[in-house]
C-alpha positions as CSV (number, residue, x, y, z in Angstrom):
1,X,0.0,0.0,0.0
2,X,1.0,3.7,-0.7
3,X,1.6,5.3,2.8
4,X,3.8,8.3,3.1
5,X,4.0,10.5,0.3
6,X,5.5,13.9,0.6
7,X,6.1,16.4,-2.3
8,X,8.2,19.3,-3.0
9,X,8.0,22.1,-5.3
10,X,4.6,19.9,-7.2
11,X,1.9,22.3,-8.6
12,X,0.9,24.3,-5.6
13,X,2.3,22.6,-2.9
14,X,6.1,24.3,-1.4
15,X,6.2,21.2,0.6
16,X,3.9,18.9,1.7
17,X,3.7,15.4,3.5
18,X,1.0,13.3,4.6
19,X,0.4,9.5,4.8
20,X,-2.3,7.3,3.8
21,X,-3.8,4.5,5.5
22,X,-4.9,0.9,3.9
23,X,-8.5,0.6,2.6
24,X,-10.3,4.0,2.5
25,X,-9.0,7.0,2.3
26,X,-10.9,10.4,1.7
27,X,-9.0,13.8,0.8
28,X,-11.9,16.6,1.7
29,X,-11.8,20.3,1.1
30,X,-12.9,23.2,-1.1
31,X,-12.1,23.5,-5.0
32,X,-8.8,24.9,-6.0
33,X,-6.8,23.5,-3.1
34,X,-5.1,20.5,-3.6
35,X,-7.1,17.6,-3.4
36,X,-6.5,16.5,-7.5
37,X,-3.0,17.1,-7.3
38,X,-2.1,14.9,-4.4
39,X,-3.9,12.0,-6.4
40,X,-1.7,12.9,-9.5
41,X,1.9,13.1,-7.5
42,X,0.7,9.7,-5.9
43,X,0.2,8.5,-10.0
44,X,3.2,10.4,-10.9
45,X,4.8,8.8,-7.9
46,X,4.5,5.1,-8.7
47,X,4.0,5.2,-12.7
48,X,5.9,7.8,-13.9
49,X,3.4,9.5,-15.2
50,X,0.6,11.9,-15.1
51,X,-3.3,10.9,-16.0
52,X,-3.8,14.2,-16.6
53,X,-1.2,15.5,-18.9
54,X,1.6,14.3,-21.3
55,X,4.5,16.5,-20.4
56,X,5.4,16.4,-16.2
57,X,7.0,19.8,-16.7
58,X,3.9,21.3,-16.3
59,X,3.3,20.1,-12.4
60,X,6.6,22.1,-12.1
61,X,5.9,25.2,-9.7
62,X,6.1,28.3,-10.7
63,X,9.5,29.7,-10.4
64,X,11.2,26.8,-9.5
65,X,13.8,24.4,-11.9
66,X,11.9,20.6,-11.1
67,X,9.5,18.9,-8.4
68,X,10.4,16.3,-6.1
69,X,8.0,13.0,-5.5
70,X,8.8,10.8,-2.6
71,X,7.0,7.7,-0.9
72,X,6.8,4.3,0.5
73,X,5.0,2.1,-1.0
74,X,4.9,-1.5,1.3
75,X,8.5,-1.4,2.4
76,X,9.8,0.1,-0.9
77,X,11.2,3.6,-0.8
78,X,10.9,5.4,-3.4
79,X,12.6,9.1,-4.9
80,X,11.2,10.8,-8.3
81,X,13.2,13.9,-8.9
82,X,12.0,15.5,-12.5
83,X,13.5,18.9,-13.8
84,X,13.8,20.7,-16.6
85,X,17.3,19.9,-17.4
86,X,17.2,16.4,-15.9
87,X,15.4,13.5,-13.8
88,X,16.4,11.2,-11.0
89,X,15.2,8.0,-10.0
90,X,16.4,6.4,-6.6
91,X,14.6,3.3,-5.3
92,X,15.3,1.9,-1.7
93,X,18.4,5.1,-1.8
94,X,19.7,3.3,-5.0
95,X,20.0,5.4,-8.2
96,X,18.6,4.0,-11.0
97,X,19.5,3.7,-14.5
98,X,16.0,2.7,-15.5
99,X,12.5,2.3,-14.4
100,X,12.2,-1.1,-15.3
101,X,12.2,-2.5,-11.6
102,X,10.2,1.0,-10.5
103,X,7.5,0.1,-12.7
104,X,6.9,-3.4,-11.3
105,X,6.7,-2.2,-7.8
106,X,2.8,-1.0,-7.9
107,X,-0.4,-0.7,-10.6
108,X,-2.6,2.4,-10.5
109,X,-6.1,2.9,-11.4
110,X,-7.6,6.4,-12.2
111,X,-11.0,7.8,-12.0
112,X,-11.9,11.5,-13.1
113,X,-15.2,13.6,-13.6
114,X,-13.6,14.0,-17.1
115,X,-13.5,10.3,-17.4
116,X,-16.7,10.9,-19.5
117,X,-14.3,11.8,-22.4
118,X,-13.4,8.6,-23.2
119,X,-17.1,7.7,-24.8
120,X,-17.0,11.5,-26.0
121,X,-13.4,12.6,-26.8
122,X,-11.3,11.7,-29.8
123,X,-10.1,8.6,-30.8
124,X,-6.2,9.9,-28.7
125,X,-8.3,9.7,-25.2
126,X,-9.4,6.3,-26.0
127,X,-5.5,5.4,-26.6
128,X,-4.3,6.8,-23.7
129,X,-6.5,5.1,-21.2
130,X,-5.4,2.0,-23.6
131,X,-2.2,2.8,-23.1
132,X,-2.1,3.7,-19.4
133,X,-3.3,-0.3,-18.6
134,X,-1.5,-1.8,-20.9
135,X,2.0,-0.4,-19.8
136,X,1.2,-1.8,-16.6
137,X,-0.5,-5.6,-17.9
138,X,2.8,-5.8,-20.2
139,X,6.1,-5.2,-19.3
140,X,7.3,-4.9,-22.6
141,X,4.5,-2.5,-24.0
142,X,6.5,0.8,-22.9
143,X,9.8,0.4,-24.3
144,X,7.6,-1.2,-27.6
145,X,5.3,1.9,-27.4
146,X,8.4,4.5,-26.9
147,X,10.2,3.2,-30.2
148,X,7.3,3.0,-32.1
149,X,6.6,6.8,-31.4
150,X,10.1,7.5,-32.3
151,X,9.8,5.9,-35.5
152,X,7.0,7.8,-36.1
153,X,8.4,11.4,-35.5
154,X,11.2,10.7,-37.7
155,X,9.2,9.1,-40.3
156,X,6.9,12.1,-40.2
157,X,10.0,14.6,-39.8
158,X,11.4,13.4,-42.9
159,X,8.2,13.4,-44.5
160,X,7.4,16.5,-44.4
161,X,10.9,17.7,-46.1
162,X,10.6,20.0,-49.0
163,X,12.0,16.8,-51.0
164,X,11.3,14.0,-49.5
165,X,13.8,10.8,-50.1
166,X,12.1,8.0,-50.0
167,X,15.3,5.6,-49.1
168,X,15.6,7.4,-45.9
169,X,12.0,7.3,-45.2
170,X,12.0,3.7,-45.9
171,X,14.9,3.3,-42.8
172,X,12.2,3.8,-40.4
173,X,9.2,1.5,-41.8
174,X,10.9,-1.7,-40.1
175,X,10.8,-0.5,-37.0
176,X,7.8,1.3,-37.5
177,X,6.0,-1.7,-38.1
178,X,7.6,-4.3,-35.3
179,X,7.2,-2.4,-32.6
180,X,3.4,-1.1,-34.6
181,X,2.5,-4.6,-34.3
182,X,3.4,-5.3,-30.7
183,X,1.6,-2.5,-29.7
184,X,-1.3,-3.5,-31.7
185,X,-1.4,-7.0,-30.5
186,X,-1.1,-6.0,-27.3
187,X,-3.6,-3.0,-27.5
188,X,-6.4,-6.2,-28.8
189,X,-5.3,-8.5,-26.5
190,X,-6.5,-5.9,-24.0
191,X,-9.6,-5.1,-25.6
192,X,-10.6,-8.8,-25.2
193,X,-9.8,-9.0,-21.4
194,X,-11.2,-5.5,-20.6
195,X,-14.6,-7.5,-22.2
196,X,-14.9,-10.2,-19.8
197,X,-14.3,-8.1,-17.0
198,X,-16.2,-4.4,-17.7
199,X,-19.3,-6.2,-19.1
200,X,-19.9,-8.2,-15.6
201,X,-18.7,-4.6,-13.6
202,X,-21.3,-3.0,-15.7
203,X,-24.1,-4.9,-14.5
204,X,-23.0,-4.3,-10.8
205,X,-23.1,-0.9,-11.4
206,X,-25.9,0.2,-13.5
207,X,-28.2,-2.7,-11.3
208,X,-29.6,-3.2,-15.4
209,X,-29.8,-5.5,-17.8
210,X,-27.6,-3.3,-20.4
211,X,-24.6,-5.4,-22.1
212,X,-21.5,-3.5,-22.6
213,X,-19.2,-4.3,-25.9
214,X,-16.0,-3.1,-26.6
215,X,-14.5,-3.1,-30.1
216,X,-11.1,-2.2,-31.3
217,X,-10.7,-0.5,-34.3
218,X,-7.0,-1.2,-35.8
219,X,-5.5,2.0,-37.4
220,X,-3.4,-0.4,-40.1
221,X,-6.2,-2.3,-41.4
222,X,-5.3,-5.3,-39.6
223,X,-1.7,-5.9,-42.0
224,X,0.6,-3.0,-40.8
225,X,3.2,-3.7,-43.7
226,X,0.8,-3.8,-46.2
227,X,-1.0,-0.5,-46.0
228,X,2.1,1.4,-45.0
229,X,3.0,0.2,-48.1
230,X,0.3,1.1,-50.2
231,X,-0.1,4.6,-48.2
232,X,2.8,5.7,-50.1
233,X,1.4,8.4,-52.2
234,X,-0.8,9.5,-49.6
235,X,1.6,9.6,-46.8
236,X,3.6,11.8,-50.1
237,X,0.6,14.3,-50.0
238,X,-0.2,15.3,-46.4
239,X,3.4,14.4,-45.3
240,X,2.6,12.5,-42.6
241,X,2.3,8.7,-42.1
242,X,-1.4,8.1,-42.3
243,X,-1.5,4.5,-41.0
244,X,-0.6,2.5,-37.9
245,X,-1.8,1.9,-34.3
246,X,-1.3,5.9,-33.9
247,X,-4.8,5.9,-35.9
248,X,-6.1,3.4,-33.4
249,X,-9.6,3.7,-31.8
250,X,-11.9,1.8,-29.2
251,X,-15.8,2.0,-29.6
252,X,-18.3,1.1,-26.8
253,X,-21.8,-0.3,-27.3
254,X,-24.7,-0.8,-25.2
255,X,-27.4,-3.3,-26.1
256,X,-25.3,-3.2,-29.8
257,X,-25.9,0.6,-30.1
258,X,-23.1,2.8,-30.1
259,X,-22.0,4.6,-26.8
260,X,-22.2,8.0,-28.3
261,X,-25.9,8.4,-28.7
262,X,-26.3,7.2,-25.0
263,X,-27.9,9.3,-22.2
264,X,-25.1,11.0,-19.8
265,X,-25.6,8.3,-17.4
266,X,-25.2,5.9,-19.3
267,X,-21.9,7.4,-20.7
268,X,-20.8,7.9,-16.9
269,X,-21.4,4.0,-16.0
270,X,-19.7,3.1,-18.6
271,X,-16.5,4.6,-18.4
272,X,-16.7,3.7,-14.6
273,X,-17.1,0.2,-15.7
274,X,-13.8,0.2,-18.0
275,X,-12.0,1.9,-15.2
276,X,-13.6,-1.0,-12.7
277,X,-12.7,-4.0,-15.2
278,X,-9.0,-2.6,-15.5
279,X,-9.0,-2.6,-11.8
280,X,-9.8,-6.3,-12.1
281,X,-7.6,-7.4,-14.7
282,X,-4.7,-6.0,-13.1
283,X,-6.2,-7.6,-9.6
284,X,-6.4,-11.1,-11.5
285,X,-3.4,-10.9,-13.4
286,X,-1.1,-10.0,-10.6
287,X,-2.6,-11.4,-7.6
288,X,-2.8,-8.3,-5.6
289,X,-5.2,-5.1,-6.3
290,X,-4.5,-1.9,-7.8
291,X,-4.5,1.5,-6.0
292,X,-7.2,3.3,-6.4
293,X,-7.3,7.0,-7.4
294,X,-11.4,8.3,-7.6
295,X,-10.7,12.2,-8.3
296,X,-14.1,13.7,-7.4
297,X,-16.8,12.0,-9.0
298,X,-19.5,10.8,-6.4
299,X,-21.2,14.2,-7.2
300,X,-21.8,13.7,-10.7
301,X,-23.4,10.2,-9.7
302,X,-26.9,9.3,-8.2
303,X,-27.0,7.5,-4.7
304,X,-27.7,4.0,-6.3
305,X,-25.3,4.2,-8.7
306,X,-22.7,5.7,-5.8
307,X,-23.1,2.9,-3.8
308,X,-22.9,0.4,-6.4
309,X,-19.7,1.7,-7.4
310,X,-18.4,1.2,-4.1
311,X,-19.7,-2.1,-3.5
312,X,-18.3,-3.2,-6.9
313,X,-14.6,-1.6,-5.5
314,X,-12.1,-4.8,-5.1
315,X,-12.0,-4.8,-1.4
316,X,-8.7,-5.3,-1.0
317,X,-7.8,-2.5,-3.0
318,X,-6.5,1.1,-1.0
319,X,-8.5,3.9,-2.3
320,X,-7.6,7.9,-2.3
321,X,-10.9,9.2,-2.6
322,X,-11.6,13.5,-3.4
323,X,-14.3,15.3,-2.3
324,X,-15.2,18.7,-1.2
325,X,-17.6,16.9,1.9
326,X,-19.0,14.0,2.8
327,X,-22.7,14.4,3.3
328,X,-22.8,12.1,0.8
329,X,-21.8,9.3,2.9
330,X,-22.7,9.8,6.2
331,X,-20.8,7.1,8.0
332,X,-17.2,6.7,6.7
333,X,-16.0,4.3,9.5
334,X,-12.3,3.4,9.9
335,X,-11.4,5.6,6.5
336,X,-8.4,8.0,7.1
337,X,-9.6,11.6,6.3
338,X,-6.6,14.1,5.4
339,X,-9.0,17.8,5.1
340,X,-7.3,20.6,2.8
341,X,-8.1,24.0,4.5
């Protein structure tokens, strides 16, 4: 479990340390004080990254050079410096020269009020919650994922060239398309197992008789060599490579109709199912539950569904919970309660 956490320099904390309990734990206070961003350091913390945003520089305070992460998580210490000129990783006081081992130590679920995007957003929210679980269902997925996006940028650099030489273009299609189809594999392989699991959280949720379906929708047609190949002329036109899993997409269906002409509830239990069923892949795959990170978004939910969701919680998962009170749940028994003035 996550228990001390203390930042440094992260968004608008100076300093700050506090320590979190197993099981529940809620985070209470007004708007605009905190309570989001101690759930992304904790993210930030044991995954490297941000739910939020793409670039950490951003969580940077004002004024100063980098931010400072730093926790326990069981009886593993571990120190995430990240500046502007350069990042540190030290785990149990060791430095180290990659995140490899980091990475294996702990698996993070997130929920957000803007979770909603995912059935409304473009096609790139869909990949980065994709994304997000697999890096963390398959240890190879990040470094795959890494090179395939530097393939890409070069391919696409080169591209757009005033004249573009196709022989050094054509350096970057092998790896383009190994590490292309790893991701892609991977990325359906998910699809399927997020299936078994989100359809069953869905029920427990919505308390209906709704049946949730997940497709993936390959960017490369399904043969990643061949449509490269024959995207040639177009790739030649827009200057950009026009195929591969960067094109990806996910649809959602209920009851074999397409998520985006569902009511806002529906949208809402939906997403909360997919975050649910990663929570329980990861739970099944590894033998031990994810952390929980639920950024604000009891209020946007009715008290059945509310209570559903946190019935359907794995119970021995720790959960950070936000919220600006807690009428909402009048008896909170043992759960640790850290309040943001």
């Amino acid at each position: 479990m996550l228990g001390r956490l203390t930042l440094r320099h992260f968004r608008c904390f100076e300093q700050f340390e506090t320590e979190f309990a197993p099981g529940m734990n809620f985070i209470v206070g007004p708007n605009a004080r905190g309570k989001t961003s101690l759930l992304e350091a904790a993210c930030i913390l044991l995954r490297l990254q941000s739910p939020r945003i793409t670039q950490l520089a951003r969580v940077v305070q004002h004024g100063r050079r980098g931010f400072v992460t730093d926790g326990w998580h069981g009886t593993r210490h571990l120190q995430f410096y990240f500046g502007t000129e350069r990042k540190k990783l030290a785990l149990d006081s060791v430095e180290q020269t990659n995140a490899k081992e980091w990475l294996q130590i702990a698996r993070v679920v997130w929920f957000g009020n803007d979770d909603i995007e995912l059935v409304r957003g473009a096609a790139e929210k869909r990949r980065r919650f994709l994304d997000f679980v697999a890096m963390q269902r398959d240890a190879g997925y990040r470094a795959s994922l890494r090179s395939f996006e530097h393939a890409l940028r070069s391919r696409n650099h080169l591209l757009k060239q005033p004249s573009q030489r196709w022989r050094e273009i054509a350096a970057f299609d092998q790896p383009l398309i190994e590490h292309g189809n790893y991701v892609s594999d991977a990325r359906g392989k998910l699809i399927a197992e997020l299936q078994c699991e989100s359809d069953p959280a869905h029920h427990a949720i919505s308390g209906t008789r709704e049946s949730l379906r997940l497709e993936y929708a390959q960017g490369d047609g399904g043969d990643f060599a061949a449509t490269l190949a024959a995207a040639q002329r177009e790739d030649a036109r827009l200057r950009q490579t026009t195929t591969g899993p960067h094109r990806d997409d996910a649809h959602f269906f209920l009851n074999d109709i397409i998520a985006d002409d569902a009511s806002e509830g529906q949208q809402r239990t939906l997403v909360l199912a997919l975050k649910l069923g990663a929570a329980r892949l990861m739970e099944r795959h590894f033998g031990e539950a994810p952390l929980l990170l639920l950024d604000d978004i009891f209020g946007e939910l009715d008290p059945q569904r509310r209570n559903a969701l946190l019935a359907a919680l794995p119970e021995n998962s720790q959960r950070i919970i936000t919220t600006t009170h807690l009428d909402w749940m009048p008896d909170a028994g043992d759960a640790r309660v850290l309040r943001l003035g």
